[in-house]
N, C-alpha and C positions, 0 to 999 in steps of 0.2 A: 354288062355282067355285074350282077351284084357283088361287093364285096367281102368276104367274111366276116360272119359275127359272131362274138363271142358269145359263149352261152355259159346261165351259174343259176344254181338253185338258190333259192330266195325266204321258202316256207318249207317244213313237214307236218305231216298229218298220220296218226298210226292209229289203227282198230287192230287190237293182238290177243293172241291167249297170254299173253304175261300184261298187259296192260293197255287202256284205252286212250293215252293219249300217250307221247312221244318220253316225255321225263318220267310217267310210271313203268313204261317198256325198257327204257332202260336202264334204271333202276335196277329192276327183277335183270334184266340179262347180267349186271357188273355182280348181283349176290347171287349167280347162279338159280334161281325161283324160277321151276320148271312148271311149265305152263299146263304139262301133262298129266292125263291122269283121266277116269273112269268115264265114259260116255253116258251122259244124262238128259241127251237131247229124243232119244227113240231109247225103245226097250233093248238089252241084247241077249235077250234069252237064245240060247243055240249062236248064237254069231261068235264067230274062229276068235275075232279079235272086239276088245270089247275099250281099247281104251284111243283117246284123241288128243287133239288140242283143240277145244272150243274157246270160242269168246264170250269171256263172262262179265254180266253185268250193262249190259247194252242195249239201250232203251236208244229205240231210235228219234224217238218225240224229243229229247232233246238235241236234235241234232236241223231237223227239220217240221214240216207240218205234220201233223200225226194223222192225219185223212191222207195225204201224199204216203205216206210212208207205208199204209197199209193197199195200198197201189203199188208196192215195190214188193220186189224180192231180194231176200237176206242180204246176198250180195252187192245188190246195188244200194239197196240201206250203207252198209260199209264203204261204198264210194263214196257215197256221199258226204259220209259221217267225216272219213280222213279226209276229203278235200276241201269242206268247211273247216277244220281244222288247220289245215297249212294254210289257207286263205288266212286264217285268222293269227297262224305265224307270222305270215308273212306281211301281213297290216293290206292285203291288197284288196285296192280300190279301182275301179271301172269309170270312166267316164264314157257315155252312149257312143262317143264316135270310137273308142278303145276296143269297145264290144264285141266287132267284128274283127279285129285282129286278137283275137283270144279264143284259143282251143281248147278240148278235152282229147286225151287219149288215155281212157279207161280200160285197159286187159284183164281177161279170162280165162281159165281153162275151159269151164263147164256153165256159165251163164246161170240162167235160172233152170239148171237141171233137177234141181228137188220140186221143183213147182209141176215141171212135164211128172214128175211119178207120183204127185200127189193127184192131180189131176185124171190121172188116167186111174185110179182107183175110185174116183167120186164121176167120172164116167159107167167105169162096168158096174158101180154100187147103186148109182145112184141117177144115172142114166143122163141123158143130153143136155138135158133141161137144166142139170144144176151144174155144169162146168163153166166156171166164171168167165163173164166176157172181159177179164184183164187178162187171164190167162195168154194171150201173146206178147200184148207187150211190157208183159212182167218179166217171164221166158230168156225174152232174146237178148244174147249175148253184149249185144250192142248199149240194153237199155242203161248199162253202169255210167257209159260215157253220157249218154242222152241226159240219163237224170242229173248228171252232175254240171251240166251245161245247162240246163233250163234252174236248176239252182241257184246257180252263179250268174245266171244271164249272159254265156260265153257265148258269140257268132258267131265264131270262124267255127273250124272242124269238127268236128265230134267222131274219132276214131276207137275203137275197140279191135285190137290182135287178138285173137285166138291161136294160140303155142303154146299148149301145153303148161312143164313147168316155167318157160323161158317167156313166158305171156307178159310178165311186168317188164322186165329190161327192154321187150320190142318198144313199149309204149315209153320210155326214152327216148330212143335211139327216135321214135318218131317224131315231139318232141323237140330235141335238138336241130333234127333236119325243118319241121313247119319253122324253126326260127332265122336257122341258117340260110332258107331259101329268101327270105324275109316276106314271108305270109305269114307271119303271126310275130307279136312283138312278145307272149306270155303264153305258155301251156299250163293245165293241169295234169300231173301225169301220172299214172300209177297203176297198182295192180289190186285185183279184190277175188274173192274165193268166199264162197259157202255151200258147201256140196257136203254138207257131214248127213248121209242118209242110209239107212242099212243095206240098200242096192250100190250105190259104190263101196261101202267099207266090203262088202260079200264080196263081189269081183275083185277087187283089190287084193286081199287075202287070198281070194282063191288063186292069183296071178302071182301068189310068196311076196308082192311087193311088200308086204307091212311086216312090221318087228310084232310078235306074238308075246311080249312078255307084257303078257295082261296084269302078274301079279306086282310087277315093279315098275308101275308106269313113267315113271321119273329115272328111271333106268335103260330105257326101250330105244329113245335116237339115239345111236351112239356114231357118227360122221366118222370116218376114216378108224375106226375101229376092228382091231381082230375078231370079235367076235357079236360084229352088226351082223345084223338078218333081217333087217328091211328098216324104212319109216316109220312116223310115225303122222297118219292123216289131219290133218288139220283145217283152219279155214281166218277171216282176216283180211285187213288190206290196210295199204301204206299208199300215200299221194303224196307229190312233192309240187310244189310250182316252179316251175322253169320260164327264165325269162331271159332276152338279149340281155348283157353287161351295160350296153349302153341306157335300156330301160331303169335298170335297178340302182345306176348311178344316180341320172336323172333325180329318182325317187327318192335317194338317200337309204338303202333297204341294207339289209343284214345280206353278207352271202355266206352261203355255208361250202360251197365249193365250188368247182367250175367243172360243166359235164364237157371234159375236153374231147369225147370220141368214142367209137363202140366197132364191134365186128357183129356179123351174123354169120352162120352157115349151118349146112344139112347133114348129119350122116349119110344120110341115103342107103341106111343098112338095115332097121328092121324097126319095127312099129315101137316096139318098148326099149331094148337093149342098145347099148354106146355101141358104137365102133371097139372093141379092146384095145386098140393102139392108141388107142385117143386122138387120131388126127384129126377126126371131125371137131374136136373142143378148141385144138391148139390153132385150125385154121380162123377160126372166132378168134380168140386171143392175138392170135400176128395179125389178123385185119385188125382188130380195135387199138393195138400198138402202134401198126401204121396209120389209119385215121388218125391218133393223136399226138403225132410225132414223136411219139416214146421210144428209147430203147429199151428194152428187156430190166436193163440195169438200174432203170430208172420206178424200176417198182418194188413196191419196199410187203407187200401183202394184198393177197386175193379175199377176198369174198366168196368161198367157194361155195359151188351147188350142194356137194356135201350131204347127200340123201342118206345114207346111211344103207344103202344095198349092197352087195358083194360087187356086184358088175360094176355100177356106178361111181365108186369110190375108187375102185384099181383101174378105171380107164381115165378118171378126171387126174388121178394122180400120175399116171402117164402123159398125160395131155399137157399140163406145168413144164414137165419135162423136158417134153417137146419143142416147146414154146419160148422157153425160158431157156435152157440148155444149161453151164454152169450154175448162172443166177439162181438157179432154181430152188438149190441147197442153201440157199439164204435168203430165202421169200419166208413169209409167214404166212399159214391159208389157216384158216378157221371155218365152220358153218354154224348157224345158229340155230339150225334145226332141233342141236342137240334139247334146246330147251322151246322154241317155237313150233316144233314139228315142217312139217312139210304142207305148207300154203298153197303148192301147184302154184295157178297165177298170180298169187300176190304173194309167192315165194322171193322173186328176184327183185321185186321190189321192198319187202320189208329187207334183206338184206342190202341194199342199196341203202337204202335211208339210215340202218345202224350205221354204214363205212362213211358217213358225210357228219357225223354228231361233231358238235364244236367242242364236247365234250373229250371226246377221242383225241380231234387235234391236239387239244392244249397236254392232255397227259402225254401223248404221244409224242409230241413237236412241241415243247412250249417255246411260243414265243415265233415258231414257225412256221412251214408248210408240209402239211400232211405229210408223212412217210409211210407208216406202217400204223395198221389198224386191227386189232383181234377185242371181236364184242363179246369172249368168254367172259376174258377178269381183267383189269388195267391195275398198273400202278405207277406211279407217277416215273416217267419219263424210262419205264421199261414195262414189256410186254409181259406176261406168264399166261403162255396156253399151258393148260393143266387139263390131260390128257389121263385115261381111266389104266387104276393100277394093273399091271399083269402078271401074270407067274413065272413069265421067260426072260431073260435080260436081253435087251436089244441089241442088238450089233448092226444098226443101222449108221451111217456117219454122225457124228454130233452136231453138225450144224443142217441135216435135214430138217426137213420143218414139218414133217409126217412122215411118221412109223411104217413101215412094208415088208419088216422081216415077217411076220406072224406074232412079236410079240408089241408090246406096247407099255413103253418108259410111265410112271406114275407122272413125273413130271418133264416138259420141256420149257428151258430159258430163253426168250429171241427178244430183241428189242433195239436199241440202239447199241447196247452193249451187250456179248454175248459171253454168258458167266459158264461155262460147263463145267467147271468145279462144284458150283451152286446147285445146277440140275440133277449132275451125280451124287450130290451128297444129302437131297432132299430127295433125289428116286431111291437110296437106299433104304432108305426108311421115312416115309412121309407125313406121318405123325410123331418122328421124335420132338421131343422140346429141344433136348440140346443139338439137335441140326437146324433147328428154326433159330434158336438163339444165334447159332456161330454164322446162317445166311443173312438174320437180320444186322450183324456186325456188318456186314458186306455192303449191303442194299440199305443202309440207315432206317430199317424200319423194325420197329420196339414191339416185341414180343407180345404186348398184349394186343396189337394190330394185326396180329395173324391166327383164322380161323380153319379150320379145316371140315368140308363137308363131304361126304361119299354121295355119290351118284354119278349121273353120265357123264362124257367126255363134257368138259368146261365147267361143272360141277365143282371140284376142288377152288377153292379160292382163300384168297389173304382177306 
C-alpha cells in the first residue's frame, strides 16, 4: 500500500476579465475594477442582454507559437496561456525521465463550442468543401488538456472534466488524487471557458439565468444580493501546479498552500436548479471536511459559488448552514463573480486560485497560517466584505456573514476581530467623514486611506 502524500500548489497562472496575469487580477479584485461591461466580441443588436465579462487584451502569440495557436480554440489558447504562466511561477523544470510522471487536467464546461456554431454556418453558407479540417480537434473538449501537455511536454495523463460550473475544482480534486495515488509526482491543473457567443448568451437569457441590467454593467453580479436577478456571463481560465510536498521540497520551490482535500456530489434534482435545501452542496462540504480531517470549526471562509441567481444563492446559503451548523454564523463567504462574472468552468478555479494568494495570507494571518480569506477588499490583519447599500435595516444576527432577511447592511465587519460597533456606525451612513474618521480611530487607519466607490457587492472599499 502506498503511503500518503502530501500535496501543495507550487505555481498560478490567470487569463481574467480584470487581468492577464495573477498580480494584475488581483490588483483590480483588492480596488474593486469590475471586469464587466458591454459586449464587443459579436453584434448585440435585438439580444435580451448585451453585457459580459470578456478577456481583454490577449494575444495568444505571446504565450505560445502563433501557427499552434491558430489551430486552437479561444479556450484552450487560455489553457495554455495560464499554464505557461504558473509553470513559469513556479520555475518548473522537467527532466525526460520526470515527463511521464507529469499530468494535465484541464476542465470545461463547453469546449470548443463557438467553433461547432461557427462552423455550422460556413457549412450551410458556404457548403462542405470549406469547413476546416481542424475543426475536431479544435472542438473537443478535451483539447485544453491535450494542448497543454504537448506544450509542457507532460506524459502521464491528460484529463479534461466536463461539470458544468463545478468543471475547475473537479480538475483538482483529480490532481490531488493522480498524486496521492503516486502516479504522477506534479499536475497542471485548472479550468478554462470561452463560450461568449450570441447562441449561449440567447439561451441563457431566455432561461432568466443572466442579470439584465445592461445599463449598469458594473452593477449587474451582485452574489448573495436582495435584489440579484441573474449572472453575469463570462469567459477566462486559471491553472495552478500541483505537486507531492516531497517534490517541491526536493526543489526548494514556493508553496502557496496545501490542497489538503475536496468532496464531490449530485443533486439528482433537475438539469439547472439546486436542491432548495441545499443538502446536495452541504454533502460536498461534509465530504471534503472529512477527506481533510477538518472540523467545521476549523474554517475560517468559503469561496463561495455565489452566481448571483435567486435559487442559487438561497440554497448555497442554506447549504453553509447545513454543513457548518453554529460555525456558520462566523464564517466569511464571499464570491468574485461580483466583479469576474460567471467563468462556468474556469469559474471554480479562478476562485480557488484568488483563496491561495500569499497576498491574502499575510494580510489575513501575518506571520501565519491561512484563516479567513474574502477577495472583495483586505485590510491588514482584518477582513471588510462591503456589501451593496439597502433601504431596509437588517435584522439578521450581527455575526452572520450574509444577509437573508430581504434587506442588505451597506457594510459588514468579519475578520480576526469582530467590530459591530464599526459595521453599525459606518452602515448608518457610509459616506460620512466623521464615521470614517471615528472607525479609522478604531482600526489605526488615517483618513485619507479611505475611499469610497458605488457599485456591486465588494465594490465599496478603503
Amino acid at each position: 500500500m502506498i503511503p500518503p502524500r502530501e500535496v501543495v500548489i507550487t505555481g498560478l497562472g490567470l487569463i481574467s476579465p480584470v487581468g492577464n496575469d495573477v498580480e494584475t487580477g488581483w490588483t483590480q479584485l483588492l480596488n474593486g475594477r469590475s471586469g464587466i461591461g458591454p459586449i464587443t466580441r459579436f453584434d448585440t443588436t435585438n439580444m435580451p442582454v448585451t453585457i459580459a465579462t470578456e478577456v481583454k487584451g490577449f494575444e495568444a502569440g505571446n504565450y505560445m507559437d502563433s501557427k499552434g495557436a491558430r489551430r486552437m480554440s479561444r479556450f484552450a489558447q487560455f489553457a495554455v496561456a495560464a499554464a505557461q504562466l504558473a509553470a513559469d511561477d513556479a520555475k518548473l523544470t522537467l527532466a525526460d525521465d520526470e515527463r511521464r510522471r507529469a499530468a494535465s487536467a484541464i476542465a470545461t464546461g463547453s469546449g470548443g463550442a463557438i467553433d461547432t456554431m461557427d462552423e455550422v454556418l460556413v457549412l450551410n453558407e458556404r457548403g462542405p468543401a470549406r469547413v476546416s479540417p481542424f475543426y475536431i480537434p479544435i472542438m473537443a473538449p478535451n483539447m485544453g488538456a491535450c494542448q497543454v501537455s504537448m506544450h509542457l511536454g507532460l506524459r502521464g495523463p491528460a484529463l479534461a472534466s466536463v461539470a458544468a460550473c463545478a468543471s475547475g475544482l473537479y480538475s483538482y480534486m483529480e490532481a490531488k488524487q493522480l498524486i496521492e495515488s503516486g502516479r504522477c509526482d506534479v499536475v497542471l491543473a485548472g479550468g478554462t471557458e470561452a463560450a461568449l457567443h450570441p447562441l449561449p448568451i440567447a439561451a441563457l437569457a431566455n432561461m432568466r439565468a443572466l442579470s439584465r441590467r445592461n445599463d449598469e454593467p458594473t452593477r449587474a453580479s451582485r452574489p448573495f444580493d436582495r435584489d440579484r436577478d441573474g449572472f453575469v456571463f463570462g469567459e477566462g481560465a486559471a491553472v495552478m501546479v500541483i505537486e507531492s510536498e516531497a517534490r517541491a521540497k526536493a526543489r526548494n520551490a514556493k508553496v502557496y498552500a496545501e490542497l489538503a482535500g475536496g468532496g464531490l456530489s449530485c443533486d439528482a434534482f433537475h438539469i439547472t436548479a439546486p436542491l432548495e435545501d441545499g443538502s446536495g452542496a452541504q454533502d460536498a462540504m461534509t465530504e471534503a471536511l472529512r477527506a481533510s480531517e477538518l472540523r467545521p470549526e476549523d474554517i475560517d471562509y468559503i469561496a463561495a459559488h455565489g452566481t448571483g441567481t435567486p435559487l442559487n444563492d438561497a440554497s448555497e446559503t442554506r447549504a453553509v448552514k447545513l454543513a457548518f451548523g453554529e460555525h456558520a454564523y462566523k464564517l466569511s463567504l464571499s464570491s468574485p463573480k461580483s466583479m469576474v462574472g460567471h467563468l462556468l468552468g474556469g469559474a471554480g478555479a479562478v476562485g480557488a486560485l484568488a483563496a491561495v494568494l500569499p497576498q491574502a495570507v499575510e494580510l489575513l494571518a501575518p506571520g501565519g497560517r491561512l484563516a479567513v480569506i474574502s477577495f472583495h477588499s483586505l485590510e491588514d490583519r482584518l477582513v471588510k466584505q462591503f456589501l451593496r447599500a439597502g433601504s431596509r435595516e437588517c435584522v439578521c444576527p450581527p455575526q452572520q456573514p450574509v444577509c437573508t432577511c430581504g434587506a442588505q447592511p451597506a457594510l459588514r465587519l468579519v475578520g480576526r476581530k469582530a467590530i459591530k460597533a464599526t459595521a453599525d456606525e459606518i452602515a448608518a451612513n457610509p459616506r460620512s467623514r466623521s464615521a470614517r474618521l471615528r472607525v479609522g480611530e478604531k482600526l489605526g487607519i488615517r483618513n485619507s486611506e479611505w475611499r469610497v466607490a458605488s457599485g456591486a457587492p465588494g465594490h465599496m472599499r478603503n
